[in-house]
C-alpha positions as CSV (number, residue, x, y, z in Angstrom):
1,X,-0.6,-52.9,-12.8
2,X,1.2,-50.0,-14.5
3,X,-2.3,-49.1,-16.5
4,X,-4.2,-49.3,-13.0
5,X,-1.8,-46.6,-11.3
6,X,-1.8,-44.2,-14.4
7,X,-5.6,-44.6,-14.1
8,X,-5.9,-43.7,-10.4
9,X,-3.3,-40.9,-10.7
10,X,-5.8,-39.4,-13.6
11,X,-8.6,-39.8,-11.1
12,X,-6.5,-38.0,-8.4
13,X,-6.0,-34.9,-10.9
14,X,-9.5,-35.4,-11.7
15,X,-10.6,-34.8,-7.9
16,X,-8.0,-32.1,-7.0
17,X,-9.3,-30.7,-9.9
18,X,-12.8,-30.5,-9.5
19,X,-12.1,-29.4,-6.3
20,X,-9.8,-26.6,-6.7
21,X,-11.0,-23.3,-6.2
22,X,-9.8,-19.8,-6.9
23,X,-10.6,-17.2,-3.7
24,X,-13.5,-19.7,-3.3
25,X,-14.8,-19.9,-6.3
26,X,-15.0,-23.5,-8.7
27,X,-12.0,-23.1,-11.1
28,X,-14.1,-23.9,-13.7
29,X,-16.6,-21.4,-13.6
30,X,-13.8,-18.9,-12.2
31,X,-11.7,-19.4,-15.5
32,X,-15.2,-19.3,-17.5
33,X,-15.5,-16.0,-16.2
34,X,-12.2,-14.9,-17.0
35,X,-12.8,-15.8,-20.4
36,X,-16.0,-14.1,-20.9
37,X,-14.5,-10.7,-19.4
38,X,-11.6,-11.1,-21.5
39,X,-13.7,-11.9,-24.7
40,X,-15.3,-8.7,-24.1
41,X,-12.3,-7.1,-23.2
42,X,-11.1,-7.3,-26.5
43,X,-13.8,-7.1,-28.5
44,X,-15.0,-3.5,-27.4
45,X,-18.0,-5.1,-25.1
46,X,-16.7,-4.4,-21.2
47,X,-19.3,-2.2,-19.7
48,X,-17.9,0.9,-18.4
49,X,-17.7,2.2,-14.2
50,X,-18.5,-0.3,-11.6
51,X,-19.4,-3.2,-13.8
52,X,-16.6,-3.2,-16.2
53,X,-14.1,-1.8,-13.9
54,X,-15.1,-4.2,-10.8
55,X,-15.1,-7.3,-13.2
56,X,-11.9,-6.8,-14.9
57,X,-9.3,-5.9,-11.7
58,X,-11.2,-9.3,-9.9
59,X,-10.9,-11.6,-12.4
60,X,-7.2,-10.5,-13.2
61,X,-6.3,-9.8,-9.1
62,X,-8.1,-13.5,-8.5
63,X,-5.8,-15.1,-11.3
64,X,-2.4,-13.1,-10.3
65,X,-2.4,-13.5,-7.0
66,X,-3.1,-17.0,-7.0
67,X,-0.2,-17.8,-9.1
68,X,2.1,-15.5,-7.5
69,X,1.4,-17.2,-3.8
70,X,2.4,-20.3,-6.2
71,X,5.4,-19.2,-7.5
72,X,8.7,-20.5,-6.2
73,X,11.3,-17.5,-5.6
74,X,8.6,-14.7,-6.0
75,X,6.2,-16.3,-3.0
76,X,9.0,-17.1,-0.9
77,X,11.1,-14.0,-1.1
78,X,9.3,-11.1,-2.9
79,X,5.4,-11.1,-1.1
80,X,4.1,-13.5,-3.3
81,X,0.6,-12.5,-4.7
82,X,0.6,-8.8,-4.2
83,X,3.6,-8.1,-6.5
84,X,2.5,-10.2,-9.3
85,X,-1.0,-8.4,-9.2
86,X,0.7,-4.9,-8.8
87,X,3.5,-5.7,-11.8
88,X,1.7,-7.6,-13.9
89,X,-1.3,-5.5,-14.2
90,X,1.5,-2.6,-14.8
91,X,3.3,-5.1,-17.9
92,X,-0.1,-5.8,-19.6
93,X,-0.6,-1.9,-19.9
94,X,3.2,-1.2,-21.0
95,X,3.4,-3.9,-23.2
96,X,0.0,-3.0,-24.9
97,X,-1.5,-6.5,-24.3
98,X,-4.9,-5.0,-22.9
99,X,-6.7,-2.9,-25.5
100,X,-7.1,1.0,-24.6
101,X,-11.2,0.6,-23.6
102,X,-10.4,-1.8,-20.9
103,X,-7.4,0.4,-19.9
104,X,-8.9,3.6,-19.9
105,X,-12.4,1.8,-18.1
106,X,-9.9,0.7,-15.7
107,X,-8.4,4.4,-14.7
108,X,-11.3,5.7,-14.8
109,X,-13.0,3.2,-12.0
110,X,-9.9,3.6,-10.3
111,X,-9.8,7.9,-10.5
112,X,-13.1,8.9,-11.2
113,X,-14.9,6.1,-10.1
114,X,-13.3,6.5,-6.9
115,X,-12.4,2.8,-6.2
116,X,-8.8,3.7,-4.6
117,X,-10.5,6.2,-1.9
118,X,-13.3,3.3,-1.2
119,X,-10.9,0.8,-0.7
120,X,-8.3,3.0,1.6
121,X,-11.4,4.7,3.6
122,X,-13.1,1.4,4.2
123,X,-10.1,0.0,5.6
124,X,-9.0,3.0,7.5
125,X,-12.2,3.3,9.4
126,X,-12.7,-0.3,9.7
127,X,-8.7,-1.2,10.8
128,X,-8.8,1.8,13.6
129,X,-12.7,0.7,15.1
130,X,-11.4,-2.5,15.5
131,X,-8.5,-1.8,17.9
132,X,-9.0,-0.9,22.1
133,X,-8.9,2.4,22.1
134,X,-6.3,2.3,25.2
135,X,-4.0,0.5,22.4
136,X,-5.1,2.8,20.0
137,X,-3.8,6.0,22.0
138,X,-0.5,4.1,23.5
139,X,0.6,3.4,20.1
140,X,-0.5,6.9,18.2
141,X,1.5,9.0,21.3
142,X,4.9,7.6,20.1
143,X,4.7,6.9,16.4
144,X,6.5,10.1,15.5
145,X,9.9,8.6,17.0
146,X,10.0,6.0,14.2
147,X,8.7,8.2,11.6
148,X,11.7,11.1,12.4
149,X,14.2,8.4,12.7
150,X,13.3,6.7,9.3
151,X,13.7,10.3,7.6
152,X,17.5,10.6,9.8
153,X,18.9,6.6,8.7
154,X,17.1,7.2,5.2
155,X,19.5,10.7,4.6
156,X,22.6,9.1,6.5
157,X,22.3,5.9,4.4
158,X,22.2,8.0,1.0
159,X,25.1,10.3,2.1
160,X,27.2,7.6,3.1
161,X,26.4,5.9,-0.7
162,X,26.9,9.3,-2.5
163,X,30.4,10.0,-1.3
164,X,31.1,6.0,-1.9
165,X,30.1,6.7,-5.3
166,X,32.0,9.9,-5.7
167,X,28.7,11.8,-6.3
168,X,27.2,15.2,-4.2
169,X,25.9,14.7,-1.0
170,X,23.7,17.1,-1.0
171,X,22.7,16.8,-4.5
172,X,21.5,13.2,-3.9
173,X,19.7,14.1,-0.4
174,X,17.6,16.7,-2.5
175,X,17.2,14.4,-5.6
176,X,16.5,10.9,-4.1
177,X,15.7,11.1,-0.4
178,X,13.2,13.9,-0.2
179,X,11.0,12.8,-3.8
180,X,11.0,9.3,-2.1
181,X,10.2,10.4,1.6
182,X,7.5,13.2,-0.1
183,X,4.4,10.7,0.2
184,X,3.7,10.1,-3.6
185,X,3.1,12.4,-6.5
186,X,0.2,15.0,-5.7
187,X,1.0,15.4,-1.8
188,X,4.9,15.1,-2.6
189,X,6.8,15.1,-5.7
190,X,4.6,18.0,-7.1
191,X,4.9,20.8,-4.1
192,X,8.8,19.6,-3.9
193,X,9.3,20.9,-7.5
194,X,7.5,24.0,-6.5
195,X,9.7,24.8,-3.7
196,X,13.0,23.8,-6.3
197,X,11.7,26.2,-9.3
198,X,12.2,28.9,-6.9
199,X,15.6,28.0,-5.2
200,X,16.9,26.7,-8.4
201,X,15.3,28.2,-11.3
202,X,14.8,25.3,-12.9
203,X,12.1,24.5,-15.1
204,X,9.3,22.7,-13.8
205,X,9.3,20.3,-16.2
206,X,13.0,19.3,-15.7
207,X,12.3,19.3,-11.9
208,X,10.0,16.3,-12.3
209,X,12.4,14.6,-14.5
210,X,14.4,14.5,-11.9
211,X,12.3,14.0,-9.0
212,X,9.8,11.3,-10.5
213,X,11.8,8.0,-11.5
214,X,13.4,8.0,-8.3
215,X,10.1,8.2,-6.7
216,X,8.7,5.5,-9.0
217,X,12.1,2.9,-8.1
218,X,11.7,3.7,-4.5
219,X,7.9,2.8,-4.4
220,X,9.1,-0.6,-6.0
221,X,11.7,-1.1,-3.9
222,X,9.3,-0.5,-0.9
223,X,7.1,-3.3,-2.2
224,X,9.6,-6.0,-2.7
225,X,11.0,-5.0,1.2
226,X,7.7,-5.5,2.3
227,X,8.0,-9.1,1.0
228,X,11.1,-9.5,2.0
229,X,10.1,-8.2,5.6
230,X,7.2,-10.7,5.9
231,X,9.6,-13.3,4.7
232,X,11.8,-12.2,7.9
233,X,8.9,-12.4,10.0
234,X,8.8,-16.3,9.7
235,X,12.6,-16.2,10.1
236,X,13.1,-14.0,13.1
237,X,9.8,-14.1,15.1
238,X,11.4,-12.4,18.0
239,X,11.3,-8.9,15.8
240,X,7.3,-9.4,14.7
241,X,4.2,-8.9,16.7
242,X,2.5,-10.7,13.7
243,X,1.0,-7.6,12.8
244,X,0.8,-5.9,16.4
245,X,2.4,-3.3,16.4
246,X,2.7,-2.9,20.2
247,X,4.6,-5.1,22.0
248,X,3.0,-7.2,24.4
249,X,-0.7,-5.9,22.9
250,X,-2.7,-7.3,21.1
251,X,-4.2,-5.0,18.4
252,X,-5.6,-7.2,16.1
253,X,-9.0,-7.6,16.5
254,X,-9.1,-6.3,20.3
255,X,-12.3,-4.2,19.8
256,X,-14.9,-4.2,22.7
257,X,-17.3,-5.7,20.6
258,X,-17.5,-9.6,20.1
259,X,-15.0,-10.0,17.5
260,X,-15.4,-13.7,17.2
261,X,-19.3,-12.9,16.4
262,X,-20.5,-13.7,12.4
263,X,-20.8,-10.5,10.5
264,X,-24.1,-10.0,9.0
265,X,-25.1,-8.3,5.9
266,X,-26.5,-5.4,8.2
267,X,-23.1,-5.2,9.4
268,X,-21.5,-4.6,6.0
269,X,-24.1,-2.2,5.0
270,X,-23.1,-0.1,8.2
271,X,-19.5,-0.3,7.5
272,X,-20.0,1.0,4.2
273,X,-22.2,3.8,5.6
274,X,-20.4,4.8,8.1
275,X,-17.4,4.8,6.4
276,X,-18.4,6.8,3.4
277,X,-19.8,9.4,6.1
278,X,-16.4,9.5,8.1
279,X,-14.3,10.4,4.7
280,X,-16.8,13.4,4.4
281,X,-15.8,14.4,7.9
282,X,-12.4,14.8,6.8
283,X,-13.4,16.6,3.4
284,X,-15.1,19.0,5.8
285,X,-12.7,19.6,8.5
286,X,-10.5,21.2,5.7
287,X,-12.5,23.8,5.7
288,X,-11.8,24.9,8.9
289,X,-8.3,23.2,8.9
290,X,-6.8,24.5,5.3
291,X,-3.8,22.9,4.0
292,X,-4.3,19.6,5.9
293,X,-4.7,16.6,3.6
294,X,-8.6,15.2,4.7
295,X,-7.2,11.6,5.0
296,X,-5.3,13.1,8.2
297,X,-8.1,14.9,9.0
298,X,-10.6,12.0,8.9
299,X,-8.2,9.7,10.4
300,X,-7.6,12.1,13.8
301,X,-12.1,12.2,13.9
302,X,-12.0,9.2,13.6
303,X,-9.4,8.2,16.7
304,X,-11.5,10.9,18.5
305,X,-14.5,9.5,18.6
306,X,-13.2,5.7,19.0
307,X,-11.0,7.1,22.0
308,X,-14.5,9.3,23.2
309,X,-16.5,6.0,23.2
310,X,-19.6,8.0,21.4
311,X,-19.5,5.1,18.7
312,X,-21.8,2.4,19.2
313,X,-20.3,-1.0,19.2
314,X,-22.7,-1.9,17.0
315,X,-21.3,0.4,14.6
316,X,-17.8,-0.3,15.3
317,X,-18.4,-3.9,14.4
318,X,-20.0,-3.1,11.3
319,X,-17.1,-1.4,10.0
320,X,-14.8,-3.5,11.2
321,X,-16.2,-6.5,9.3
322,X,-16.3,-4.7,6.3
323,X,-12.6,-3.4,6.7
324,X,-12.3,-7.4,6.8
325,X,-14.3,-7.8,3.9
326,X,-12.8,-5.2,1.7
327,X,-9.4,-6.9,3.1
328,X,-10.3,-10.2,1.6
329,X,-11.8,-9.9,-1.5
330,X,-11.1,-6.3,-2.6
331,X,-7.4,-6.1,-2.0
332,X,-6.5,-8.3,-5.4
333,X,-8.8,-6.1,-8.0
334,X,-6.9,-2.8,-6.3
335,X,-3.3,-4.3,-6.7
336,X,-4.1,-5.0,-10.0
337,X,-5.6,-1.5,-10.5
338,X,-2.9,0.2,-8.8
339,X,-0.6,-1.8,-11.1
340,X,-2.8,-0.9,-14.5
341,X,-3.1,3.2,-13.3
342,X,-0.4,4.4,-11.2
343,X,2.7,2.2,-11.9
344,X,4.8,3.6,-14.9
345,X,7.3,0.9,-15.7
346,X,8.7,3.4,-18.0
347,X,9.5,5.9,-15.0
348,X,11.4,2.5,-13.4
349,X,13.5,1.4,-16.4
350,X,14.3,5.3,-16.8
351,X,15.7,4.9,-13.3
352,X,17.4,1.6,-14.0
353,X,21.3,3.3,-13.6
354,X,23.5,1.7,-11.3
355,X,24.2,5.4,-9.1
356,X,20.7,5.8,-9.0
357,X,19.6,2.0,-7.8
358,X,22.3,1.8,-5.2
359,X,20.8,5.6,-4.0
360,X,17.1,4.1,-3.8
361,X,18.3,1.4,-2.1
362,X,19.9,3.5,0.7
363,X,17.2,5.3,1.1
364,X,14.7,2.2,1.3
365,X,17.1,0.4,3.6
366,X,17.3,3.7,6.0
367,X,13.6,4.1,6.1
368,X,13.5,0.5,7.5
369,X,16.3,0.4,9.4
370,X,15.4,4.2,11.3
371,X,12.1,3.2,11.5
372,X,12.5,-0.2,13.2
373,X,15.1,1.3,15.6
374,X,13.2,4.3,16.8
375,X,10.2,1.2,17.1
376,X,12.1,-0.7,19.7
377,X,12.9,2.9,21.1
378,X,9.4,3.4,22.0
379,X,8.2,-0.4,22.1
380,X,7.0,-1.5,18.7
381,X,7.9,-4.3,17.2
382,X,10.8,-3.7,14.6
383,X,9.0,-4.9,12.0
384,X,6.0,-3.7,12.3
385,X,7.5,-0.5,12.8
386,X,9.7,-1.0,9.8
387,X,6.7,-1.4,7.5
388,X,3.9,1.4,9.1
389,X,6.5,4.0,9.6
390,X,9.3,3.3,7.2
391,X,8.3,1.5,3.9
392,X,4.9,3.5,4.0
393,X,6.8,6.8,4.3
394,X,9.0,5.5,1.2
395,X,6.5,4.4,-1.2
396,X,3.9,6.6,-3.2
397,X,1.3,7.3,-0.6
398,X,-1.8,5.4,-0.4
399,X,-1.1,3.7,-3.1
400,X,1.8,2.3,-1.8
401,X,0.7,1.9,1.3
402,X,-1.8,-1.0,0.7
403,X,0.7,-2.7,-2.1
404,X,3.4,-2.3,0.5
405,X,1.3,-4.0,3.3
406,X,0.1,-6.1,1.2
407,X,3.0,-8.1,0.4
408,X,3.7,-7.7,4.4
409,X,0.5,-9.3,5.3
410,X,0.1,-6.5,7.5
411,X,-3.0,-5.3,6.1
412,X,-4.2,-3.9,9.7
413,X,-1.8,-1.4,10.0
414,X,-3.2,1.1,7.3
415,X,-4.1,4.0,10.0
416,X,-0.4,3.8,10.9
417,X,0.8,3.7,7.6
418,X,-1.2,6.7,6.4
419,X,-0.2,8.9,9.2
420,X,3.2,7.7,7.8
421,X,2.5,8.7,4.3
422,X,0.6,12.0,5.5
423,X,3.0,13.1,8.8
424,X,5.9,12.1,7.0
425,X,5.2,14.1,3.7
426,X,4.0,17.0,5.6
427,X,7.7,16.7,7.8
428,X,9.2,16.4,4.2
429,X,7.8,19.7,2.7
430,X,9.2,21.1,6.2
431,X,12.6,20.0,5.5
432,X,13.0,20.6,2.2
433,X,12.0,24.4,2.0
434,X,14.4,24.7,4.9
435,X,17.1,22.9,3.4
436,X,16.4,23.5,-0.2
437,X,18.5,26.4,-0.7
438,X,21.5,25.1,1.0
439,X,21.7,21.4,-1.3
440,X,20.7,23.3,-4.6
């Protein structure tokens, strides 16, 4: 009898395991695959661009994320999936494990290849066509409350901590909070130290020392409240909208076309079209509108012409679905990029002093808090809010953005959460060339 059960439990494995599929693909030939692009990983023979770069980030981004929605404690509390793709792509480059080809073909598909303003683009266009555009315009019209309030909680939150701690005030305002709150490294961190070499005289160098590892902690910090917030979600339904941001709207998948219709092909190919053409609107707006970052700009042409109506529904749908697509299936290979090209785990171990991690944490916890309050102020869900106006103002711009909502499962709310990253920095540079010489 024993003999029979052992034999029909080995059958059961057997079946489960011939059945099992990674993002729906046969774990057999998925982990075949893997081995291949691993085998020529390592020995010198991964193609470089699209073929090298795209085959890589999936195989690794399929593999992470399904153990990380598998993992006890990190898929339950931390966002699952998403943070294992983002850190352990980041530990395989810091701990030398991938050799320098496959890294470097990595940053360059990511950088020069252009995969991180594919991805964001796609999904910008795609997210904001596929909401009403009455929803679209009652949400945009008050999403400056949260963002202000976030910056207000975030500073009160660090001050309070600083004199807890014994340290400056102001000093940790103008070396914490604003580098967080900036909106990542090129739109931030950099034009901060510019306006700091000339109220402190300070090398530019030993600005960014200062400025970038509490930059880098706050971005991880963002990413594990994002899980955290999604784990709250489930909690406390009362504070979500599951991923409306509006309360009593529905903005997922509310266009006027037939949302519930099967994409076609044709409908990808226009999504990726029109999408591509939209981010060239923005690179040409700045000619006329200098100094504006061109994701703002594209994002504001694009609202126009949903809220106008010139847009064919045909075309909406198309880049809808792909927004979906990219959503899907493209969101692993970036988390693990993002985690192999922009996440320094040096820069967060150089951070890792208690002062400093109980500062970042303020900070983090006042961006959610202000931002969730100044939400229910104007009728967003607090959570929502939280994430689109509050995490995405304290990560590292739109990188952090999609790692951020990623672990949220809040995907949909990218426009919101780059007018975060873009509104907010732009408020941040404000503030800190009016406040600089006073905290210096």
């Amino acid at each position: 009898m024993a003999d029979a059960n052992l034999r029909d439990h080995i059958e059961n494995v057997r079946g489960e395991m011939s059945n099992l599929q990674i993002k729906g693909i046969p774990a057999v030939y998925f982990f075949l695959f893997t081995l291949i692009i691993l085998l020529a990983s390592f020995l010198g023979k991964l193609p470089g661009g699209m073929v090298g770069g795209f085959a890589l980030t999936m195989a690794l981004g399929y593999a992470f994320e399904y153990i990380g929605d598998r993992l006890p404690v990190v898929s339950t509390y931390l966002g699952g999936g998403p943070i294992v793709c983002i850190f352990a792509g980041a530990a395989l480059v810091y701990w030398g494990v991938l050799p320098e080809a496959a890294i470097k073909t990595v940053d360059d598909f990511m950088t020069d290849g252009g995969f991180l303003t594919f991805y964001v683009v796609s999904l910008i266009v795609g997210s904001i066509f596929g909401i009403e555009a009455r929803l679209l315009f009652k949400a945009g019209a008050r999403f400056a409350v949260p963002i202000f309030l976030a910056l207000i909680f975030a500073v009160l939150f660090c001050a309070i901590v600083a004199f807890v701690l014994g340290l400056s005030s102001h000093q940790s305002i103008a070396n914490v909070v604003y580098p967080i709150l900036g909106g990542g490294l090129g739109a931030g961190v950099f034009p901060i130290a510019e306006i700091y070499q000339l109220a402190a005289n300070m090398e530019t160098e030993e600005i960014l020392g200062i400025l970038i590892p509490p930059m880098a902690l706050g971005n991880v910090f963002a990413i594990i409240a994002g899980g955290l917030l999604y784990r709250l979600s489930l909690a406390k339904p009362h504070l979500s909208g599951n991923g409306n941001l509006l309360k009593g709207e529905d903005t997922i998948g509310t266009n006027t076309s037939t949302p519930d219709e099967e994409s076609s092909y044709g409908d990808l190919a226009t999504g990726i079209l029109a999408s591509g053409t939209m981010a060239m609107v923005g690179g040409l707006l700045t000619f006329v509108f200098t100094g504006v970052h061109e994701y703002a700009l594209m994002i504001i042409a694009v609202v126009l012409l949903k809220l106008l109506g010139v847009v064919p529904l045909s075309i909406q749908k198309g880049c809808s679905s792909w927004f979906k697509f990219m959503a899907m299936y493209m969101t692993p290979a970036l988390l693990v990029g993002i985690g192999m090209s922009y996440t320094d785990l040096g820069l967060v171990y150089a951070a890792l002093n208690l002062h400093t991690v109980l500062l970042v944490l303020a900070v983090v916890a006042g961006a959610v808090v202000g931002a969730g309050l100044g939400g229910l102020l104007v009728g967003f869900h607090f959570i929502e809010s939280s994430l689109a106006a509050g995490l995405c103002m304290a990560n590292m711009g739109g990188t952090g953005d999609v790692a951020v909502l990623s672990a949220a499962r809040r995907m949909n709310l990218i426009p919101f959460a780059q007018i975060a990253s873009r509104l907010g920095g732009a408020l941040i540079l404000i503030v800190v060339g009016i406040t600089i010489p006073f905290l210096v």
